[in-house]
Biotite code that builds the C-alpha atoms (Angstrom):
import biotite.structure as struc

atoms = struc.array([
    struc.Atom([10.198, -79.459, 73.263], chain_id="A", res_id=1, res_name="UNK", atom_name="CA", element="C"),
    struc.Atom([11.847, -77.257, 71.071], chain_id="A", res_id=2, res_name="UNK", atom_name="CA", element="C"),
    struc.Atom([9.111, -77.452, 68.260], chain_id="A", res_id=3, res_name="UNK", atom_name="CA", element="C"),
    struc.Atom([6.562, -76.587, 70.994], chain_id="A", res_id=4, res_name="UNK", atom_name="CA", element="C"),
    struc.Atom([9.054, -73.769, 71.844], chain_id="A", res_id=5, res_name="UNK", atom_name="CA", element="C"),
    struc.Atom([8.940, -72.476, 68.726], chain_id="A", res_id=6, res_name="UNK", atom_name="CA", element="C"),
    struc.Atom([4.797, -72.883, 68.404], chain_id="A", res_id=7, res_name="UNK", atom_name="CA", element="C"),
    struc.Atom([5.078, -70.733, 71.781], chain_id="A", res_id=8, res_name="UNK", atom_name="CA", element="C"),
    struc.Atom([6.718, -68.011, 70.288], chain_id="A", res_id=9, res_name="UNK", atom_name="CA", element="C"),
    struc.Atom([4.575, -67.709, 67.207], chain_id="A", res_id=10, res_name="UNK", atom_name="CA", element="C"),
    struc.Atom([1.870, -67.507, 69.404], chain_id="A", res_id=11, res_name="UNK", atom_name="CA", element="C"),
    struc.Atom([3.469, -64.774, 71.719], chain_id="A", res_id=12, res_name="UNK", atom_name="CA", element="C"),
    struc.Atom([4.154, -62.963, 68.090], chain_id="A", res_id=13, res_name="UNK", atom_name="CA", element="C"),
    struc.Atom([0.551, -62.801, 67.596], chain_id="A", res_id=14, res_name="UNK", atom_name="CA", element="C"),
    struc.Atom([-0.491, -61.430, 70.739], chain_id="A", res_id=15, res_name="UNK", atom_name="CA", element="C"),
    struc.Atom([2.650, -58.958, 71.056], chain_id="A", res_id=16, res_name="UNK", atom_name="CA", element="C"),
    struc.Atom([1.752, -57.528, 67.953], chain_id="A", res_id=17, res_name="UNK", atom_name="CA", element="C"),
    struc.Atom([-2.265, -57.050, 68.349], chain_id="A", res_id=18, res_name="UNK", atom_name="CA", element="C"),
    struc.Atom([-1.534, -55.235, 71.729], chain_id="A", res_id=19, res_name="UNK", atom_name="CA", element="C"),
    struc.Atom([1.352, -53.187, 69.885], chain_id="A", res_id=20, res_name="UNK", atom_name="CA", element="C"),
    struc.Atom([-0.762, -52.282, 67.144], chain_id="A", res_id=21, res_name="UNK", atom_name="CA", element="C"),
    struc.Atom([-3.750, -51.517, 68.768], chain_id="A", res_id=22, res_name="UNK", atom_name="CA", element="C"),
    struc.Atom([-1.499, -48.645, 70.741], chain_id="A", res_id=23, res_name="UNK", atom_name="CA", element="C"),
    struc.Atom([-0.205, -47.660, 67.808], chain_id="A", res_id=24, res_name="UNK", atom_name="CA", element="C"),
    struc.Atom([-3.846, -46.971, 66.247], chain_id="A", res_id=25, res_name="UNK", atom_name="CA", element="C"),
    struc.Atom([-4.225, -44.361, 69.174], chain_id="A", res_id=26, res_name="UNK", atom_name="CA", element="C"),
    struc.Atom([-1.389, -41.934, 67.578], chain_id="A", res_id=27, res_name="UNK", atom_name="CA", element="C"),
    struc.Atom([-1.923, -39.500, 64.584], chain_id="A", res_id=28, res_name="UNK", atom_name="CA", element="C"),
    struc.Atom([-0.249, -40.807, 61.141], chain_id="A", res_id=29, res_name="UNK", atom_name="CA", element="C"),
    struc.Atom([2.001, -37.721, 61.764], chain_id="A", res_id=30, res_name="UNK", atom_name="CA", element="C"),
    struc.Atom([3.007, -38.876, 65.212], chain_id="A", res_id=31, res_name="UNK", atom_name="CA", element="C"),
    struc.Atom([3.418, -42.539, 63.701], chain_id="A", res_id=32, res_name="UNK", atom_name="CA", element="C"),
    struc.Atom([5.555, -41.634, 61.095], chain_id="A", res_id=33, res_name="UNK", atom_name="CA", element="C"),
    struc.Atom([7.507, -38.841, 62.980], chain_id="A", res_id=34, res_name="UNK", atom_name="CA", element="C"),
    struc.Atom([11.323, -38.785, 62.936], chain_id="A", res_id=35, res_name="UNK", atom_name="CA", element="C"),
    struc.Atom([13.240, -39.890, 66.032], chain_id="A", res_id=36, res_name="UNK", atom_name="CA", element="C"),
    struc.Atom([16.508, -41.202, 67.146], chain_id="A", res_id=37, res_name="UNK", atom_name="CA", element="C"),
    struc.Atom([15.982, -44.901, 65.814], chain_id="A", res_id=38, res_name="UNK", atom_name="CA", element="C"),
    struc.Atom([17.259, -47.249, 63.213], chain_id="A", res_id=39, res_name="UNK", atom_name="CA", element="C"),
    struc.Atom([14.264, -47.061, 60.867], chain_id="A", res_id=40, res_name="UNK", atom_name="CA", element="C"),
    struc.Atom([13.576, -43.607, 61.683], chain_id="A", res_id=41, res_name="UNK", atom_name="CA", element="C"),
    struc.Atom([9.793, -43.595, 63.119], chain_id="A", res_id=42, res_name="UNK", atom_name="CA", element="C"),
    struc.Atom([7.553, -45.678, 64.401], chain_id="A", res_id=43, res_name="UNK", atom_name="CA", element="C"),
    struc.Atom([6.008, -46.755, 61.450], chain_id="A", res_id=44, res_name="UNK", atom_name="CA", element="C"),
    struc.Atom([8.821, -47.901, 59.577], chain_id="A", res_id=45, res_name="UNK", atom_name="CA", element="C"),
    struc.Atom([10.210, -49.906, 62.156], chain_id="A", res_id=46, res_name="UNK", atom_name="CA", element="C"),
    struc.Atom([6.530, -51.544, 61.592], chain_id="A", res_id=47, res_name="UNK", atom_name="CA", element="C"),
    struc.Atom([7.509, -51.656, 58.211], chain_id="A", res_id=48, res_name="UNK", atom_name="CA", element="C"),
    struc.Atom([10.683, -53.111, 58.817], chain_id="A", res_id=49, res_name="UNK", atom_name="CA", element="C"),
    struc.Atom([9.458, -56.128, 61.130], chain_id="A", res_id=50, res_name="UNK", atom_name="CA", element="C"),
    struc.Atom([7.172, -56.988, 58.285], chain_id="A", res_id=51, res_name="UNK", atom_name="CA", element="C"),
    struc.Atom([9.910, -56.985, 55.617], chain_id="A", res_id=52, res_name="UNK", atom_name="CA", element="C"),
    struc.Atom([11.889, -59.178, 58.340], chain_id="A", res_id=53, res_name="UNK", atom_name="CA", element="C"),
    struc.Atom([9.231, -61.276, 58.604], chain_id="A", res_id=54, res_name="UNK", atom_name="CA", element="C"),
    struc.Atom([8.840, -62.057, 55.050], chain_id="A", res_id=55, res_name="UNK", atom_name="CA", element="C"),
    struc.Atom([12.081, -62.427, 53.983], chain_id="A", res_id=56, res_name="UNK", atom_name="CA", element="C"),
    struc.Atom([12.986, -65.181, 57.015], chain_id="A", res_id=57, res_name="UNK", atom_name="CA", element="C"),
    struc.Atom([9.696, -66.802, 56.468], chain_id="A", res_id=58, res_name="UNK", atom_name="CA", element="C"),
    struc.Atom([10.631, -66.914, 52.496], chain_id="A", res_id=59, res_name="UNK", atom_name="CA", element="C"),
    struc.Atom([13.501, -68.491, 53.313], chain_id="A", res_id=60, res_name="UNK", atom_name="CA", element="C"),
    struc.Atom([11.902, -71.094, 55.665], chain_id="A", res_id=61, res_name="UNK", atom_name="CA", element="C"),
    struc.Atom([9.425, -72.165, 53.078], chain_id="A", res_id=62, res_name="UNK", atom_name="CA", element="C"),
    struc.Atom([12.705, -72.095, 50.379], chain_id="A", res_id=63, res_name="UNK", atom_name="CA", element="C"),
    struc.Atom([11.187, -69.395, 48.357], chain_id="A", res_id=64, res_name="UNK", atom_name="CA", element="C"),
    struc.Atom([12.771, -66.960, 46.301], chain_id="A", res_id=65, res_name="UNK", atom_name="CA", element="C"),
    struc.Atom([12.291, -63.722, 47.988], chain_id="A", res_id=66, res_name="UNK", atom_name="CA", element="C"),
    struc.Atom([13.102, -59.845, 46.047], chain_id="A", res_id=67, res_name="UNK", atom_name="CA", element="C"),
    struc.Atom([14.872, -57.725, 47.911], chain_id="A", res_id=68, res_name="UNK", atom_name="CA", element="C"),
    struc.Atom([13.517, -54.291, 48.944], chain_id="A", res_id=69, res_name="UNK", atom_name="CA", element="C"),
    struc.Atom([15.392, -53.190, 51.261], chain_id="A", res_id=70, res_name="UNK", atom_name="CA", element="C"),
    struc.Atom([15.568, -53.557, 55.020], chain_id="A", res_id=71, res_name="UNK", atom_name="CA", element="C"),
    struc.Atom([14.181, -49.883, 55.495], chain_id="A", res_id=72, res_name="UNK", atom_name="CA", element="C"),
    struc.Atom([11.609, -50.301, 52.917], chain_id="A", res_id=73, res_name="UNK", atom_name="CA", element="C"),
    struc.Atom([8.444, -48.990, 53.233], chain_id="A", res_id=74, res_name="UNK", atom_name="CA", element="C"),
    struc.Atom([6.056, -51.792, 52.541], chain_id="A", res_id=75, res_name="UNK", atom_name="CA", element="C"),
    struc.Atom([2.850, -49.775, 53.603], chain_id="A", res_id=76, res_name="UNK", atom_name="CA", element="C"),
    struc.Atom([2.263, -45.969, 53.934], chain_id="A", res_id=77, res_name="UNK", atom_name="CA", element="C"),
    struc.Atom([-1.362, -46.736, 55.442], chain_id="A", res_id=78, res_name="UNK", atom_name="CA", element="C"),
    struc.Atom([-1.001, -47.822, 58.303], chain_id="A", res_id=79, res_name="UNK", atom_name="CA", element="C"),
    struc.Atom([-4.765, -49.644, 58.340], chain_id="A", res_id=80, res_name="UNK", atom_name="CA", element="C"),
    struc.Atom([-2.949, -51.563, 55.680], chain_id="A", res_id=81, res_name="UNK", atom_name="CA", element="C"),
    struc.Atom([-0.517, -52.178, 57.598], chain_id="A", res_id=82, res_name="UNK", atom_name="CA", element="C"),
    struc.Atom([-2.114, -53.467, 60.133], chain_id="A", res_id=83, res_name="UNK", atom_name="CA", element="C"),
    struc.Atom([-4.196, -56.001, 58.484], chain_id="A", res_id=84, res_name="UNK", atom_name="CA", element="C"),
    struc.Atom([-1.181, -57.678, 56.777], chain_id="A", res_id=85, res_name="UNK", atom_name="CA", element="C"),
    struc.Atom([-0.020, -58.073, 59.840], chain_id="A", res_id=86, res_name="UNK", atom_name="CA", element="C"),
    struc.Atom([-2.962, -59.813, 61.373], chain_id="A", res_id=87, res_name="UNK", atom_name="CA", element="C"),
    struc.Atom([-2.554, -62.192, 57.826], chain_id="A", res_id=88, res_name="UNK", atom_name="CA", element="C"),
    struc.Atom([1.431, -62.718, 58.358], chain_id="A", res_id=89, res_name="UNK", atom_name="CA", element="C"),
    struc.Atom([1.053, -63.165, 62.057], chain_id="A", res_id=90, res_name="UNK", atom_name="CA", element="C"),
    struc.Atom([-1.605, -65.929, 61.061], chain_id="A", res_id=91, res_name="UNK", atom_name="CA", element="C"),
    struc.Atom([0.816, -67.537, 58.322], chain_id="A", res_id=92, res_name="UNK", atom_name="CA", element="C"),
    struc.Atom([3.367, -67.402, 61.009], chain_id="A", res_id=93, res_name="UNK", atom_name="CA", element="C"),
    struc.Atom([1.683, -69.502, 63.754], chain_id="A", res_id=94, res_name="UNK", atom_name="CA", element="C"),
    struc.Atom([0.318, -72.164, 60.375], chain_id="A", res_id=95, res_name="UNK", atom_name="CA", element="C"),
    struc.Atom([3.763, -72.831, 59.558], chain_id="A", res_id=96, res_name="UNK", atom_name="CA", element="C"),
    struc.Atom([5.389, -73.046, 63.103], chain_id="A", res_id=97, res_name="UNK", atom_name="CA", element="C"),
    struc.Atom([1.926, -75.122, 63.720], chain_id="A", res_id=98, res_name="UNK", atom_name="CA", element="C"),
    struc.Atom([3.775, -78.066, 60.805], chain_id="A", res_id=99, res_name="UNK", atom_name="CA", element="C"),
    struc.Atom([7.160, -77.766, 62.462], chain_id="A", res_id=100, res_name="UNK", atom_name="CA", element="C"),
    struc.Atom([8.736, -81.265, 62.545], chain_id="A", res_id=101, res_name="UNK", atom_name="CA", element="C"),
    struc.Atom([12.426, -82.352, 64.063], chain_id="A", res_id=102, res_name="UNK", atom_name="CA", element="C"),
    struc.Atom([13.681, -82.613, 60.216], chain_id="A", res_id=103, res_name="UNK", atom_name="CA", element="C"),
    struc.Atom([12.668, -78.860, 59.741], chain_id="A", res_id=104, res_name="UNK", atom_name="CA", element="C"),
    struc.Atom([14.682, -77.995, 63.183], chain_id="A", res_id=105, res_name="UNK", atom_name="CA", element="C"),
    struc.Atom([17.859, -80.029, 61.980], chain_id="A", res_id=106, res_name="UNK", atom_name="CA", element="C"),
    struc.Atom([18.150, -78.836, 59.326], chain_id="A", res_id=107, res_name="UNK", atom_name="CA", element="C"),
    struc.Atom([20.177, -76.144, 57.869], chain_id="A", res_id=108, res_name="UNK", atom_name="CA", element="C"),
    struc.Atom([19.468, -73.189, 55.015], chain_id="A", res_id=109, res_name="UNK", atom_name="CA", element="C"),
    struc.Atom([21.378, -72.290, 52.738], chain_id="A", res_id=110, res_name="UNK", atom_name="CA", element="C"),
    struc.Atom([20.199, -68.141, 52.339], chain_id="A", res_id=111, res_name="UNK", atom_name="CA", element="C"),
    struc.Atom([21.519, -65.154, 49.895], chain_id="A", res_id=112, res_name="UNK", atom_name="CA", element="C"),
    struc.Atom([21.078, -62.201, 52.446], chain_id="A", res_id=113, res_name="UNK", atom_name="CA", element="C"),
    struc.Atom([20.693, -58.517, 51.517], chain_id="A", res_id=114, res_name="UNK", atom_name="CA", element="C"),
    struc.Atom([24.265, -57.703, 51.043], chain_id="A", res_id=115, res_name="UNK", atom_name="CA", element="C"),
    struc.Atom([24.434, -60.740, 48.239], chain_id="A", res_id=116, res_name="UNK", atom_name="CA", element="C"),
    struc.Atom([26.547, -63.482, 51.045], chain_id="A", res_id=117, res_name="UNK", atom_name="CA", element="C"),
    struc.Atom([25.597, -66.693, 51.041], chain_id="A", res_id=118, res_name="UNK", atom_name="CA", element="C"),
    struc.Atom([25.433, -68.364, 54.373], chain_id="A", res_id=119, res_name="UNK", atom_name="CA", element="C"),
    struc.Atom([24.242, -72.210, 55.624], chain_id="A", res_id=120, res_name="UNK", atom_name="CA", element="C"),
    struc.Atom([23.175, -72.026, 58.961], chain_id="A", res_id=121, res_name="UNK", atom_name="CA", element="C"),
    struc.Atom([21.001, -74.553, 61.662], chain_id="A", res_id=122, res_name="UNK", atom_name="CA", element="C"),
    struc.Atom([17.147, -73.974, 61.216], chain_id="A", res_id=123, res_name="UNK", atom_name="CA", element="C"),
    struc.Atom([16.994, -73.847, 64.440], chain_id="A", res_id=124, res_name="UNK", atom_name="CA", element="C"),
    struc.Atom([19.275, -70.709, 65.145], chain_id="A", res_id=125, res_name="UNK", atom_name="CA", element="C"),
    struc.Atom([17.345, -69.188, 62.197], chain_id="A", res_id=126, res_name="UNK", atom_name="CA", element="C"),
    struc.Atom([14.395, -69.655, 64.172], chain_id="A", res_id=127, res_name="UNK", atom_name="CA", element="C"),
    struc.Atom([14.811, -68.666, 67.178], chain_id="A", res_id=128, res_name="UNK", atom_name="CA", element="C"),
    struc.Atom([16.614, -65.287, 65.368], chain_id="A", res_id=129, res_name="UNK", atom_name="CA", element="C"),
    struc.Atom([13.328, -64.960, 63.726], chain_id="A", res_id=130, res_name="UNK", atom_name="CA", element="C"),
    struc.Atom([11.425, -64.441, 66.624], chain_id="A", res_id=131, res_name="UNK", atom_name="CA", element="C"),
    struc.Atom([14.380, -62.913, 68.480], chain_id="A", res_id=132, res_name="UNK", atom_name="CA", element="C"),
    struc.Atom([14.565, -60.195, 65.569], chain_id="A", res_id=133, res_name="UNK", atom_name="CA", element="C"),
    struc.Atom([10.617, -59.437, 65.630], chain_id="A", res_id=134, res_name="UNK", atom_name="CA", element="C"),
    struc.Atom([11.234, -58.773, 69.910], chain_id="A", res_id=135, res_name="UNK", atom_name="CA", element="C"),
    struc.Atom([14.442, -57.020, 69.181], chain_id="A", res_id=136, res_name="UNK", atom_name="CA", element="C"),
    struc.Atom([12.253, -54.294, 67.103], chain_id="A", res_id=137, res_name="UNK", atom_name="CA", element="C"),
    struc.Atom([9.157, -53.938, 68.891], chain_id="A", res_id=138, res_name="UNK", atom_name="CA", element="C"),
    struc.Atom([11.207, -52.765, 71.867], chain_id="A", res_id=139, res_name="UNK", atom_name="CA", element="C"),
    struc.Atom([12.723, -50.343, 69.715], chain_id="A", res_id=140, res_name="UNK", atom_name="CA", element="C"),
    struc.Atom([8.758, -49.105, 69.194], chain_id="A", res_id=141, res_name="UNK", atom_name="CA", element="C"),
    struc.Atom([7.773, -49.494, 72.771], chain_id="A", res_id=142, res_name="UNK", atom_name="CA", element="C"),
    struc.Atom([10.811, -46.825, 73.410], chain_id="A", res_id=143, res_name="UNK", atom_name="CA", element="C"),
    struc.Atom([9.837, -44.428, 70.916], chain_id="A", res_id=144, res_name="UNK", atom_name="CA", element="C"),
    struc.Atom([5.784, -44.546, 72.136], chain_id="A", res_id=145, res_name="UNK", atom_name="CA", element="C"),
    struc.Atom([7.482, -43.700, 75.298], chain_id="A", res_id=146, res_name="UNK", atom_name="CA", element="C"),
    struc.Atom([8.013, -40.493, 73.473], chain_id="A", res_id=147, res_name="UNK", atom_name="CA", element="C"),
    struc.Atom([4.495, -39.696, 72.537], chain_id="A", res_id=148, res_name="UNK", atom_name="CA", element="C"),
    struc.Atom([1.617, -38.933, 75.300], chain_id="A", res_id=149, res_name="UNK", atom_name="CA", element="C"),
    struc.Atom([0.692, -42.527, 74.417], chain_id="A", res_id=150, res_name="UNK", atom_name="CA", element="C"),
    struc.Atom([1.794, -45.294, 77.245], chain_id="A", res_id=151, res_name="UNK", atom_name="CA", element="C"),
    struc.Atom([3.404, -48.331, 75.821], chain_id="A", res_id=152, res_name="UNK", atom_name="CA", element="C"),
    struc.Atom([1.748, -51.648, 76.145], chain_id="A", res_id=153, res_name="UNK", atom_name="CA", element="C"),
    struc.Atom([2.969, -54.281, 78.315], chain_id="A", res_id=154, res_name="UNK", atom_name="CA", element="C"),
    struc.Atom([4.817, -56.459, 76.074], chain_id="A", res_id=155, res_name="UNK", atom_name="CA", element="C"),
    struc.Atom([6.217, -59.039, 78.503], chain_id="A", res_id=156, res_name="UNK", atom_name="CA", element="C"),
    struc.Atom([5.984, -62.831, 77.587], chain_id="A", res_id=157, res_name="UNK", atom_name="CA", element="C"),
    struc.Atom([4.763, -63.909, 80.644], chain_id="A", res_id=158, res_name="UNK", atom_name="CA", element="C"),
    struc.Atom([1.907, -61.677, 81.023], chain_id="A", res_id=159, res_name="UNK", atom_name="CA", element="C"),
    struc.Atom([0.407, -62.145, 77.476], chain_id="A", res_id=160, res_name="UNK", atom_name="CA", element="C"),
    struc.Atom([0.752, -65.740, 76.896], chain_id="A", res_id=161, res_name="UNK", atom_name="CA", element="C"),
    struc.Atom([-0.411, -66.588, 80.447], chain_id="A", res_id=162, res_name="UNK", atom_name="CA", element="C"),
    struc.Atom([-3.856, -68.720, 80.034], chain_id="A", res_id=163, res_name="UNK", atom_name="CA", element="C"),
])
């Protein structure tokens, strides 16, 4: 169940993020990349910063070496760019949570984060942080649309993955 869990969320991911982006494509670069009261400063880097998220936990899922940048990096300026990496992550996401087996889930990972600390923790926690993260953020964007004359999508589990 918990595999199927997990397949679930990478799923919701997808679909989250097409609806969230396709809002997003309806504001001005300037609006996109304006200044507000948020961690990564503007819409678009907080798209930015769910992408470097999602590389670095999905790096160290597949037990690859993965460079730092920096959590408030800016991967992509264009935001068309942007966008279609995220369409090709989202689709490497739901592949690999596609092969999850119960010795993936049991496992632990051993991980160097961005401050240089090792830590071992369960898969499974790491997991469900993953997704839990990628959530966590696109909130933070559905708040700051609130802010432009652009409504927010409905991001609600429920209503998106319902067949």
């Amino acid at each position: 169940m918990l595999i199927q869990h997990f397949q679930m969320l990478a799923r919701y991911n997808t679909l989250a993020n097409r609806k969230l982006y396709k809002v997003c494509s309806q504001l001005s670069d300037v609006e996109r990349k304006r200044i507000r009261p948020a961690f990564f400063k503007s819409i678009h880097g907080t798209l930015n910063h769910i992408m470097v998220g999602d590389r670095i936990w999905m790096g160290r899922f597949q037990s690859k070496q993965m460079p730092s940048t920096g959590l408030d990096a800016i991967l992509y300026d264009d935001f068309d760019e942007l966008r279609s990496v995220r369409v090709l992550e989202d689709e490497q996401i739901e592949a690999f949570m596609s092969r999850l087996d119960q010795d993936f889930v049991t496992k632990t990972i051993s991980y160097v984060n961005n401050q240089g600390k090792l830590y071992t923790d369960p898969a499974n926690l790491l997991l469900a942080h993953f997704f839990n993260h990628q959530t966590h953020h696109r909130g933070q964007i559905h708040d700051m649309l609130t802010q432009t004359e652009i409504a927010p999508p409905v991001l609600d589990m429920h209503r998106i993955i319902r067949p």
